[in-house]
N, C-alpha and C positions, 0 to 999 in steps of 0.2 A: 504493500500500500504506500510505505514511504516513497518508494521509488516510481510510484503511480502519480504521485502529488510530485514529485522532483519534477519528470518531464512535463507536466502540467504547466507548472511554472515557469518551463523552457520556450514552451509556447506560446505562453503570457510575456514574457519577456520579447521575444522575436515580436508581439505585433506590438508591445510597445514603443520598439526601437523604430520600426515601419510608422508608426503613427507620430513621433516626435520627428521625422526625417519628411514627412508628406505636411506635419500639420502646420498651421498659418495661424493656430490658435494664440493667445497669451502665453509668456511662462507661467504667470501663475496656475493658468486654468492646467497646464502641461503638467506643473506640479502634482497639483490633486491627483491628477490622473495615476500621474507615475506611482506616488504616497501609498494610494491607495490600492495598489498592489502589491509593494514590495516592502514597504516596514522602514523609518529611517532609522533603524538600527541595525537593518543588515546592510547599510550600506557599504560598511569596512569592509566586507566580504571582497569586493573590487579589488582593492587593492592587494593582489595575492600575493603579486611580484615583489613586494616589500617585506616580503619573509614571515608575512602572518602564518596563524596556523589552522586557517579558513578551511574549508574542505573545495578541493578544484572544481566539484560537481554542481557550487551553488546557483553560478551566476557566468553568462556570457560574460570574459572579462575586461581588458580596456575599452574593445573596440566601443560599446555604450556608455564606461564609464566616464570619457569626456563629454558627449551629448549631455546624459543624466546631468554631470557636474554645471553643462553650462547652465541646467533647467534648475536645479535645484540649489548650486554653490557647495556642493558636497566638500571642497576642501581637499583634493584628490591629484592636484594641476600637477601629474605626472611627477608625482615627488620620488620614485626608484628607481628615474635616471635619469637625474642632476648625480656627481661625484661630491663628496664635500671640498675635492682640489679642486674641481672648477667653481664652483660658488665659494671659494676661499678670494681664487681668482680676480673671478669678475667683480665682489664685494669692493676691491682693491683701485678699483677704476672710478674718479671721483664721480658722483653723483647718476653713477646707473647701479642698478640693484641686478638681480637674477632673472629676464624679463621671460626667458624660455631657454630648455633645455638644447644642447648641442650651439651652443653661440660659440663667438670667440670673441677674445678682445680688438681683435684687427677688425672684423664686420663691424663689430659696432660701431667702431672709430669711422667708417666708411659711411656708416648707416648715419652719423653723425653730420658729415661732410655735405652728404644729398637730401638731408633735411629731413630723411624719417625717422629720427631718434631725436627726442627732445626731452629736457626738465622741464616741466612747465613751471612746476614750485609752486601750486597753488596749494593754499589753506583754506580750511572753512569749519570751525569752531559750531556748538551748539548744545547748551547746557554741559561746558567744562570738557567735551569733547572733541578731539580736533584728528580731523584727517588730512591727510596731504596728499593729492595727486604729483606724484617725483619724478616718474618715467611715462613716456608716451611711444611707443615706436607704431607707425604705419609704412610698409613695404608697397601695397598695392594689392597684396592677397593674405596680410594679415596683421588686427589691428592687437595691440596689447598695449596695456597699461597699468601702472600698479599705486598702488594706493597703501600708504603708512597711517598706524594709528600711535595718537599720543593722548595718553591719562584720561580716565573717567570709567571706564569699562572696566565690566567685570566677567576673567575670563575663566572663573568656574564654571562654567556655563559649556565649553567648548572652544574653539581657536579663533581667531578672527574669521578665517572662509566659513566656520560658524553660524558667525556673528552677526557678517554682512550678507544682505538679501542679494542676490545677483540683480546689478547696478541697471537701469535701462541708460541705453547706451546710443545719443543720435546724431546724425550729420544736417548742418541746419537746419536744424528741429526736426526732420524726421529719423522714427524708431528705424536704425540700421537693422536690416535682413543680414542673418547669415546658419547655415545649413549645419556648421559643428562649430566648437568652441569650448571653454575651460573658463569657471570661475573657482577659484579657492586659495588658500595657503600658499606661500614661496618657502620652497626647502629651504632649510638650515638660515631662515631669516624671521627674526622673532616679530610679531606683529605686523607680518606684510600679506597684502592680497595685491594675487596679481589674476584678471582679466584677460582673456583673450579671446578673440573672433576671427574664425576662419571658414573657411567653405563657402562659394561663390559670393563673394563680396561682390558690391557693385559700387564701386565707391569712386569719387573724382580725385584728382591728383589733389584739390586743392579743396577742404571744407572746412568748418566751424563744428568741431565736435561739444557736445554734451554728455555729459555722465552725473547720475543724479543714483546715487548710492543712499542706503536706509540701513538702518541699524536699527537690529530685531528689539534691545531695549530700549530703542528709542521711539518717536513720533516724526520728527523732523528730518528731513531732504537733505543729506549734503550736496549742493549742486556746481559743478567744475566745465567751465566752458575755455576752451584752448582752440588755437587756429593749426591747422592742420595743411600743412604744402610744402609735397615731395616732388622730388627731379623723378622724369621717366626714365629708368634706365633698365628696369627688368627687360629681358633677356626672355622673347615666350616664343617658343614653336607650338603648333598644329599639325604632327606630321599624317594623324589618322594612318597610321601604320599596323596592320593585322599579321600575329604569328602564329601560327597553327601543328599543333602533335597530337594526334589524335582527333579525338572527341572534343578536345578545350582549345579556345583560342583567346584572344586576349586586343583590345585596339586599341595606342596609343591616342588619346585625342589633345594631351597638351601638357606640355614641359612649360614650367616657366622658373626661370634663375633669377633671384634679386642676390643683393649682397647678405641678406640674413635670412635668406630663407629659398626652401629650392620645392618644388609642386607640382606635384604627377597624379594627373587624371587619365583613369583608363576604363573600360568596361571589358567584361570577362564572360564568356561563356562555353557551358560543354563540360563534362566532370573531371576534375582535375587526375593529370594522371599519376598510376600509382606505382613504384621500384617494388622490388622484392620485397625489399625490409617494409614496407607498406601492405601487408599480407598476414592474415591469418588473425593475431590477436591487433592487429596492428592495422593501420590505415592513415593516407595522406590527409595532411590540413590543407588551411584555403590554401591557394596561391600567392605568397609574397614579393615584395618586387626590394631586390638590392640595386640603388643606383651605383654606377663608377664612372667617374672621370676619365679623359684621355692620359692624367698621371697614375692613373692606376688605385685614388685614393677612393676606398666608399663613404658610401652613407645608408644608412636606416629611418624608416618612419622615425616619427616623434614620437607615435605612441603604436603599441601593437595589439590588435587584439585576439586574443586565445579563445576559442567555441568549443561549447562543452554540447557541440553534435556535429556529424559529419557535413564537408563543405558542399554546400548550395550547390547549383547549377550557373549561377547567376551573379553576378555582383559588379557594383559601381564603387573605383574608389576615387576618391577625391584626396588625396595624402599627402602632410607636410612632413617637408625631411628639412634638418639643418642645413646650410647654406656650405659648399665647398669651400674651401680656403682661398681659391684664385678661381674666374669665372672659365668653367670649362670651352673646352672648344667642340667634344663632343660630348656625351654622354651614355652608357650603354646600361640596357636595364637588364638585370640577369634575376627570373623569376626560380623562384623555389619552394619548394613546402617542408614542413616538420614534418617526421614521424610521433601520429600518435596512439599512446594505447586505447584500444576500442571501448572498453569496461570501467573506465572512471578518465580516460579523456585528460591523463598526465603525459606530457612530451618529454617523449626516449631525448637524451640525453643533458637532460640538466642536472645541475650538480645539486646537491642537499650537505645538510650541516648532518651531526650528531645524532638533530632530535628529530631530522627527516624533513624540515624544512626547507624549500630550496632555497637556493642563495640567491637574494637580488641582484640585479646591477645586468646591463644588455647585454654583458658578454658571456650570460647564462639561460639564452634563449634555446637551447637544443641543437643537433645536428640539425644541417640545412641536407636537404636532396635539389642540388641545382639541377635545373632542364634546360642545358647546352643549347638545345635545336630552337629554344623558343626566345632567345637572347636576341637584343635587336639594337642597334647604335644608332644615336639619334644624334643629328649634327645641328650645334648650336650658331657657330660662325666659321667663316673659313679659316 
């Protein structure tokens, strides 16, 4: 019976995610929705990759858990893969905080130079509480910004992403669309919330943003209006390129390179195919995509998400990766799956601790099975 109410709630989940990805509703109505299925105390289940001791079976893992986070501020903003040497790092660089995983100090510097990284420095105080909007960055395909709290709050209660209700968020006065995103907590930074908005933005180079954040102890709006105007310089192909093995094929519809951030949209269909080692107690996950440089250097999604059921027929992704060190001249996507086990949906080769926990951090995602034939090089400039 338990296991009869498990996948019940696998299918409740799937048309949640379907319904936060189609809906046009409110967050808050989104909220409800979500609430009132899934309990805000299993939320920490998501975050398994942080060496909880969750059971793997509970919950589709990232890939919802940044939707959820943007709908509800769960506090989740991919905190088990920031290192604490790069958030040591970046802390060190005056007046930018940790705005997103996989940065470097040289983007940002860049990101600086072309106007989409700015301190605004605004304050705004209200019954003894005071927030500060400090970092602002907008690339063109993703907007983030973070926000500092100083004295009044009381955080027995829970952390600041908490605290704070996910902020609405607008470009001259209209409420900004966008498809995924992340409100909560900055790793290893005490009282920070950082924002962010991603997936098809439609945004001008040059706007007046709004952000009007609430504090759940409070009554009163903090509200931060900053000007917004970046140089065009992303770097976006369209190749609609299709790779075909079998049953599954796969169609590039759009690379786009900024200096902090890099963006691949593709659609996918046909069942993924499966190696040996994908056989028996065993079977292939979705299909991933590892980008590489013409220097040979990769990159990974920002965030990954692990399914506790076997992969779709179908799937659109929309995926932000960190930003290459120097702007390629090509780029080649080399797609791959995990092996997973079929009977509780744990991926063959991750490491574990002592007490059987596995060990956080990306470079404990499991054996990859790369598909050579379905590898495609995408040329960004001559």
């Amino acid at each position: 019976m338990d296991q009869y109410r498990e996948r019940t709630r696998h299918r409740e989940m799937d048309a949640i995610e379907q319904h936060i990805r189609e809906s046009v509703k409110p967050r808050a109505e989104l909220s409800t929705i979500i609430m009132n299925k899934i309990g805000e105390e299993e939320m920490s289940s998501i975050t398994r990759s942080r060496g909880s001791k969750a059971r793997p079976g509970i919950f589709k893992k990232t890939a919802i858990a940044a939707t959820i986070a943007g709908v509800l501020g769960a506090g989740i903003l991919g905190a088990g893969f920031v290192s604490p040497a790069m958030a040591d790092t970046l802390k060190k660089i005056p007046g930018i905080g940790i705005l997103y995983q996989g940065t470097t100090p040289q983007s940002l510097e860049l990101a600086k130079s072309q106007g989409m990284l700015s301190q605004p420095g605004l304050s705004v105080t209200h019954n003894g509480v005071t927030l500060k909007l400090t970092d602002l960055l907008y690339d063109g395909t993703r907007l983030s910004f973070q926000l500092e709290h100083e004295g009044g709050l009381d955080f027995s209660g829970g952390t600041i992403g908490q605290l704070i209700e996910p902020p609405a968020v607008l470009a001259d006065g209209q409420q900004i669309k966008f498809t995924s995103g992340a409100f909560g907590d900055i790793p290893y930074q005490d009282h920070a919330y950082l924002a962010e908005l991603s997936g098809d933005l439609n945004l001008p180079n040059e706007f007046t943003l709004t952000v009007e954040a609430k504090v759940k102890q409070m009554n009163e709006t903090f509200t931060f209006t900053a000007p917004v105007k970046i140089m065009d310089t992303a770097l976006t192909v369209t190749p609609n390129i299709t790779k075909t093995e079998g049953a599954f094929s796969y169609t590039v519809e759009q690379l786009k390179v900024t200096p902090v951030s890099t963006r691949l949209v593709l659609n996918s269909q046909g069942e993924v195919p499966q190696s040996a080692e994908q056989s028996g107690e065993f079977h292939a996950s979705m299909m991933y995509y590892e980008l590489v440089d013409d220097q040979g250097n990769s990159i990974d999604p920002n965030r990954y998400g692990f399914y506790d059921s076997k992969p779709e027929t179908e799937y659109y992704l929309n995926e932000l990766y960190p930003p290459f060190a120097n702007t390629p001249k090509t780029i080649t996507i080399k797609p791959y799956t995990l092996t997973v086990k079929s009977d509780d949906f744990t991926i063959a080769g991750q490491k574990k601790d002592s007490n059987g926990n596995i060990l956080p951090g990306r470079g404990n995602l499991g054996k990859r099975t790369y598909l050579k034939n379905l590898e495609t090089t995408i040329t960004l400039q001559p």
